[in-house]
C-alpha positions as CSV (number, residue, x, y, z in Angstrom):
1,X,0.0,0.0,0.0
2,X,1.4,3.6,-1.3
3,X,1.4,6.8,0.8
4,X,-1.9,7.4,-1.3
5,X,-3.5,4.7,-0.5
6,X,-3.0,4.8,3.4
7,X,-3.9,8.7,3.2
8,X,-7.1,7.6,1.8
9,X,-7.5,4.5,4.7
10,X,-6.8,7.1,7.7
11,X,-8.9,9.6,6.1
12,X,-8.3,13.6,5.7
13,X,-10.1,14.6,9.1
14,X,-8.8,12.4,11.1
15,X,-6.1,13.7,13.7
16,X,-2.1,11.4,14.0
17,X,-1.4,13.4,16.9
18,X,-2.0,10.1,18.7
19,X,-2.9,7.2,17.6
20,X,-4.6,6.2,20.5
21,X,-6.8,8.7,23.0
22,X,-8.9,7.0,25.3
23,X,-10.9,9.4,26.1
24,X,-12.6,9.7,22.9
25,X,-14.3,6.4,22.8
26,X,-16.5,5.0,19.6
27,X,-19.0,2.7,18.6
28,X,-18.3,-0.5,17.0
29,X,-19.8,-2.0,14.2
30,X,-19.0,-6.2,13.8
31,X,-17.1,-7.6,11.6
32,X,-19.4,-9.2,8.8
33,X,-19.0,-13.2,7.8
34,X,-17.5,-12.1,4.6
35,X,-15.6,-9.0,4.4
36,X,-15.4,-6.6,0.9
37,X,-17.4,-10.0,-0.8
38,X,-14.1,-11.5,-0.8
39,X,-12.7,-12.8,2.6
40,X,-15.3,-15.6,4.5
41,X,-14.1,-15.8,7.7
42,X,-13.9,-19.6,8.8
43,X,-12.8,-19.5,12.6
44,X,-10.8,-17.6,15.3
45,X,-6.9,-18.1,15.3
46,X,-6.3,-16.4,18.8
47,X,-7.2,-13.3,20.7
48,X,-4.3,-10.8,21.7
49,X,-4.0,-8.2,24.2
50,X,-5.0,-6.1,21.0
51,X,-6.6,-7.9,18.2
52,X,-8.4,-10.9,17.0
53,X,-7.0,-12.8,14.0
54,X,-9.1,-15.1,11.9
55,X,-8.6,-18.1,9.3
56,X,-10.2,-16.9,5.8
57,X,-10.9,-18.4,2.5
58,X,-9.8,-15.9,-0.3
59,X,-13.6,-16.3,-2.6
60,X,-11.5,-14.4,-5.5
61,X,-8.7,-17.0,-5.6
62,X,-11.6,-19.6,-4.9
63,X,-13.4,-19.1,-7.9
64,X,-9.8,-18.7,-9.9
65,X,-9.4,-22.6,-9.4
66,X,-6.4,-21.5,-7.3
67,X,-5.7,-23.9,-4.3
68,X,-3.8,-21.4,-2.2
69,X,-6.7,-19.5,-0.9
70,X,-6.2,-19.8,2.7
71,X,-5.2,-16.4,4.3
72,X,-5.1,-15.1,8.1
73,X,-6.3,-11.5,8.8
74,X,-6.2,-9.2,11.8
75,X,-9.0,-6.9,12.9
76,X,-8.6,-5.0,16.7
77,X,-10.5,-6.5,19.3
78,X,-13.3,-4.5,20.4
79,X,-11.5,-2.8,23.3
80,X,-8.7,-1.4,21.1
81,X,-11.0,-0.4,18.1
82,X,-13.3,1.4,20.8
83,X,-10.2,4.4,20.5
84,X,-10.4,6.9,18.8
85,X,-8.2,6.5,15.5
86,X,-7.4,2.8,16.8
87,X,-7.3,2.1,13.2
88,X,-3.7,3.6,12.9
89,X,-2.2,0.6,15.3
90,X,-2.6,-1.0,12.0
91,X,-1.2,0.9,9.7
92,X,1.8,1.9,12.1
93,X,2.3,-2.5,12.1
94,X,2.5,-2.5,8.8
95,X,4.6,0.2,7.7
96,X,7.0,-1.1,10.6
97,X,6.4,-4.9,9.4
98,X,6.8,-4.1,6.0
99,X,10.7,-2.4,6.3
100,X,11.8,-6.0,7.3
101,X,11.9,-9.1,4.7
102,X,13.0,-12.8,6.4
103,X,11.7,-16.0,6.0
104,X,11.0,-16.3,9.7
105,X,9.1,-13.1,10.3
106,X,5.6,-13.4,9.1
107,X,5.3,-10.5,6.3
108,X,1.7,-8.7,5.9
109,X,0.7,-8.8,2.2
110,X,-1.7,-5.7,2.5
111,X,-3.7,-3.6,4.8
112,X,-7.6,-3.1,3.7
113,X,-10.6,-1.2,5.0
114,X,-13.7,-3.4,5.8
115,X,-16.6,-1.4,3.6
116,X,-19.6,-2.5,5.6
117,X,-17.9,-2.1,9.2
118,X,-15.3,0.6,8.2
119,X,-12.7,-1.0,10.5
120,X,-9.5,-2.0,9.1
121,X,-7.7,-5.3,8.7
122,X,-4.2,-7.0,8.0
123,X,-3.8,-9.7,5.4
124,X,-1.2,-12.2,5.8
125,X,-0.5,-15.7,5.0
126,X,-1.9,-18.5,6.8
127,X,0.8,-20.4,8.9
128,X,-0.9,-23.5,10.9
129,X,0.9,-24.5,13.7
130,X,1.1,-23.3,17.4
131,X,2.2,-20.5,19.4
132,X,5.4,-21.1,21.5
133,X,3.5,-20.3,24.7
134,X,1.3,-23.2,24.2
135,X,3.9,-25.5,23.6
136,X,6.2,-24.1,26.7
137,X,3.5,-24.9,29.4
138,X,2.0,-27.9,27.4
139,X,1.7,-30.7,30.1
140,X,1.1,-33.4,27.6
141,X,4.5,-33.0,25.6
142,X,7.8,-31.1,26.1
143,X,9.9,-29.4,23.5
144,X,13.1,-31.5,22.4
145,X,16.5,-29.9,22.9
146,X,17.3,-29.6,20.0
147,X,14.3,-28.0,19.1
148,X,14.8,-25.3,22.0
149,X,18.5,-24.1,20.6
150,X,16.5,-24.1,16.8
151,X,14.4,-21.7,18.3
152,X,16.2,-19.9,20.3
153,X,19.0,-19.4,17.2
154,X,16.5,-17.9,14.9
155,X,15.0,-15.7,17.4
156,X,18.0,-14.1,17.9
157,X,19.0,-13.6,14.5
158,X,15.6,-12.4,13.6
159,X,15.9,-9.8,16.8
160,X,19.2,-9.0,15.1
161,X,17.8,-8.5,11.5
162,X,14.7,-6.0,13.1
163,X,17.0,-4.2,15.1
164,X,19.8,-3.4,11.8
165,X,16.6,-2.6,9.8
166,X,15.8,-0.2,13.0
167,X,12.3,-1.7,13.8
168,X,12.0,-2.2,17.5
169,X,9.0,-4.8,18.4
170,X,8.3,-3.9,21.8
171,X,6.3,-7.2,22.7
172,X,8.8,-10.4,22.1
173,X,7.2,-12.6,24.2
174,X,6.4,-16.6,23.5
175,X,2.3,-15.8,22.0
176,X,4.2,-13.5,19.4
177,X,6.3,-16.7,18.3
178,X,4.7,-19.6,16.0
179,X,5.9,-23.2,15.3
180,X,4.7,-24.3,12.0
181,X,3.9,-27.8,11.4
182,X,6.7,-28.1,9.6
183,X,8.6,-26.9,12.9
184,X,9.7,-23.3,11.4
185,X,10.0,-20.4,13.9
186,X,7.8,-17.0,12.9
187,X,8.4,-14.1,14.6
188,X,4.8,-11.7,14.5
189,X,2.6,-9.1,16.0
190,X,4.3,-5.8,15.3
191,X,1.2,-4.0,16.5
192,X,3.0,-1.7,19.2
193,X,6.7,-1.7,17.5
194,X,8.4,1.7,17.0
195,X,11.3,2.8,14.8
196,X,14.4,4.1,16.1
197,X,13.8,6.8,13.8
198,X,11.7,9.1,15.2
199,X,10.5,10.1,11.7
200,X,8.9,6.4,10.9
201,X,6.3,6.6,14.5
202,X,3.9,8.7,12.8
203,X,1.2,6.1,13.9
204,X,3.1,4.3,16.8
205,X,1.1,4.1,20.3
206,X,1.2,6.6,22.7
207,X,2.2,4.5,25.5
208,X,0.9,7.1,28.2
209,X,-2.4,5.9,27.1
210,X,-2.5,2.2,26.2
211,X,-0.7,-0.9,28.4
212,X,-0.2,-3.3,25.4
213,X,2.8,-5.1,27.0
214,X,2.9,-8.5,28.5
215,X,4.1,-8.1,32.4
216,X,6.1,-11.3,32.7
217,X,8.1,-10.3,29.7
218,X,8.2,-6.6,29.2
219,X,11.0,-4.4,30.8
220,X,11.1,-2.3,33.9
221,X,10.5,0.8,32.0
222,X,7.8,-0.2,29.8
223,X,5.9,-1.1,32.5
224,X,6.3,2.4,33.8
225,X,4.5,3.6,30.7
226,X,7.9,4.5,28.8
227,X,7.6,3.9,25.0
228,X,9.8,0.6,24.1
229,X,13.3,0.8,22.9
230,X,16.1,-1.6,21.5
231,X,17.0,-2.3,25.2
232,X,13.9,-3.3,26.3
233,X,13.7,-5.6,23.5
234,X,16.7,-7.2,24.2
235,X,15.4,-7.4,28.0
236,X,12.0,-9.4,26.7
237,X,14.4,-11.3,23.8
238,X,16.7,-12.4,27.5
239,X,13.5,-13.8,29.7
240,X,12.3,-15.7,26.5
241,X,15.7,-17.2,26.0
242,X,15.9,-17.8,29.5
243,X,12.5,-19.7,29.6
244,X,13.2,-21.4,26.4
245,X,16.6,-22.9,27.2
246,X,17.2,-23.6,31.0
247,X,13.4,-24.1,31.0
248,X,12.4,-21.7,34.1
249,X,10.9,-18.0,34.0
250,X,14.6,-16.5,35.2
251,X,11.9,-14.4,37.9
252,X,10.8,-18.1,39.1
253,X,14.4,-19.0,39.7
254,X,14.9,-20.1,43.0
255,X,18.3,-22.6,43.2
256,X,21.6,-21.6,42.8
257,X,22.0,-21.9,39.0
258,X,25.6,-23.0,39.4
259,X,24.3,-26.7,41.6
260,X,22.4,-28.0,38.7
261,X,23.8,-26.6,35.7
262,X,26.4,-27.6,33.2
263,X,29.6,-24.8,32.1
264,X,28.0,-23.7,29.0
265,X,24.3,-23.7,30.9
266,X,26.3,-21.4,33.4
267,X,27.6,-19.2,30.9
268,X,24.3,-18.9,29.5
269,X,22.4,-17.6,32.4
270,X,25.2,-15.3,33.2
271,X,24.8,-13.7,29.7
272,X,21.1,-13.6,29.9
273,X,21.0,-11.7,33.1
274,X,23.3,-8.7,31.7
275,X,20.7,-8.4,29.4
276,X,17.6,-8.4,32.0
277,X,19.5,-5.7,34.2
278,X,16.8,-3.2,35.7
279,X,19.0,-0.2,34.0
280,X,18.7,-0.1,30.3
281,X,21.8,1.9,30.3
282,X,23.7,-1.4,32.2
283,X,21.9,-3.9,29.6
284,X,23.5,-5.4,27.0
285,X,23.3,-8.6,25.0
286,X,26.0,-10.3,23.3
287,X,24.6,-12.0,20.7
288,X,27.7,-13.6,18.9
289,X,28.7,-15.5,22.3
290,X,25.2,-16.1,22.9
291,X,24.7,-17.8,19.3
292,X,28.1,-19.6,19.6
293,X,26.8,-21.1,23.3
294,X,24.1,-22.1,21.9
295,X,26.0,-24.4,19.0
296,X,28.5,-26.0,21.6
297,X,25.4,-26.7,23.5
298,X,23.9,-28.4,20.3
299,X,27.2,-30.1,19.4
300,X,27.4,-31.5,22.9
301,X,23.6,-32.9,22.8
302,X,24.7,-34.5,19.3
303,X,27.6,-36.1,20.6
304,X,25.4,-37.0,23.4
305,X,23.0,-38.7,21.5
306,X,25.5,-40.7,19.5
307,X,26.6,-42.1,22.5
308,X,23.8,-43.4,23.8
309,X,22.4,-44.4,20.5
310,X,26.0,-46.7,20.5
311,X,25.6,-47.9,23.8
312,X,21.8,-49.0,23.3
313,X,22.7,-50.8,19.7
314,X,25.6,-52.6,21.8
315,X,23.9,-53.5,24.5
316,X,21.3,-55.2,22.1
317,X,24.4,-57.0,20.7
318,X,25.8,-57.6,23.9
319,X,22.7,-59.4,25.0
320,X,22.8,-62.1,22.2
């Protein structure tokens, strides 16, 4: 979508001083079963702090004979579209979104204006699979290792490719990560992300106004109502790791780390906790010795595996 185009979505009267004013509630009109004759909504994805995100059927492609026609699409919940000028949380997501291009970040094909409800809506493509949160508190199954440094690798290279592009996120948190079926990691939800160009917030939130962050992962100073920064990402990026990897929230942490972990387990809750420090000024991440603790650590699982895949094939043997 052009400058043109999301001119015309926003409208000429309304005011970008801030994107969100609470005081100014309005009313809501529903979204219908089928949206601009094109979009049939077929069920609920999940419900965020902010939106609602629903499983389509693209009619258009439909009737093309086109087998692709499965798309996802994002509307505010009704809280966040009772604001006034709510809409703009869209198009501030994706205009930030839309800067950054990589195959694990899930990429929002267009933003569109619903013509009977006149509320706005994402289109992006339809990933099935489960959020990360889901699968970390599962009691049923637990992620494999290996699957945990996987994860936790492209995480932090994706976190590295928003941050060069100069997209903060401002919500990393395990609901805003999806595991395909296929077991690919997708990095979404951009809804509250800023720029650290001052130029490109235009339609960012006004964080005086609207909480849209996660307690359990969001930094000290975002839960004092300060707007989110590179710091604080790398702050939520650390307690995600953290949970991922040594498998407790680091603020449920109650043993000495050092009586049940190995070296490089060590290493890596010492490097996690410089980036959780309460002053963003102190904080800091190093991500080449976090991403080369994180291959030993898989190279030792291997080498673990081998050996016990050896010992159970001998032991067979052995037994005859």
């Amino acid at each position: 979508m052009n400058t043109m185009n999301i001119d015309q979505f926003i409208g000429e009267n309304n005011s970008i001083d801030n994107a969100i004013d609470s005081t100014k509630p309005k009313k809501i009109k529903p979204i219908p079963k089928v949206i601009n004759g094109r979009y049939k909504i077929k069920r609920v994805l999940g419900v965020g702090g902010m939106g609602v995100v629903y499983q389509v059927d693209d009619l258009l492609l439909h009737s093309l004979g086109i087998d692709a026609c499965e798309f996802a699409i994002k509307v505010l919940n009704s809280e966040a579209s009772s604001y006034h000028d709510a809409e703009l949380i869209l198009v501030n997501e994706y205009l930030q979104a839309n800067q950054l291009h990589h195959p694990n970040i899930v990429p929002i094909s267009h933003l569109a204006l619903c013509n009977e409800s006149q509320r706005g809506f994402l289109v992006m493509p339809m990933i099935k699979g489960d959020l990360l949160s889901l699968l970390l508190e599962s009691p049923f199954e637990s992620i494999p290792d290996n699957d945990r440094l996987k994860y936790a690798y492209v995480l932090i290279n994706c976190l590295i490719h928003c941050h060069k592009r100069g997209v903060i996120h401002g919500d990393i948190k395990p609901s805003n990560v999806l595991i395909s079926n296929n077991n690919e990691v997708h990095l979404f939800d951009f809804s509250i992300s800023r720029n650290v160009n001052s130029e490109h917030n235009k339609f960012a939130i006004d964080f005086k106004n609207v909480h849209a962050w996660s307690g359990d992962y969001a930094a000290p100073e975002v839960l004092q109502g300060n707007a989110p920064t590179i710091k604080s990402d790398l702050y939520s990026l650390a307690i995600l790791l953290y949970k991922l990897l040594l498998k407790t929230h680091p603020y449920q942490q109650k043993k000495d780390i050092s009586t049940h972990r190995t070296k490089e387990e060590q290493r890596l809750h010492l490097l996690l906790l410089q980036a959780m420090r309460v002053v963003p000024s102190e904080r800091q991440m190093n991500m080449k010795a976090l991403l080369s603790i994180i291959k030993s650590i898989n190279t030792q699982q291997s080498k673990t595996n081998n050996i016990s895949a050896l010992k159970r094939v001998t032991s067979i043997f052995t037994k005859r």
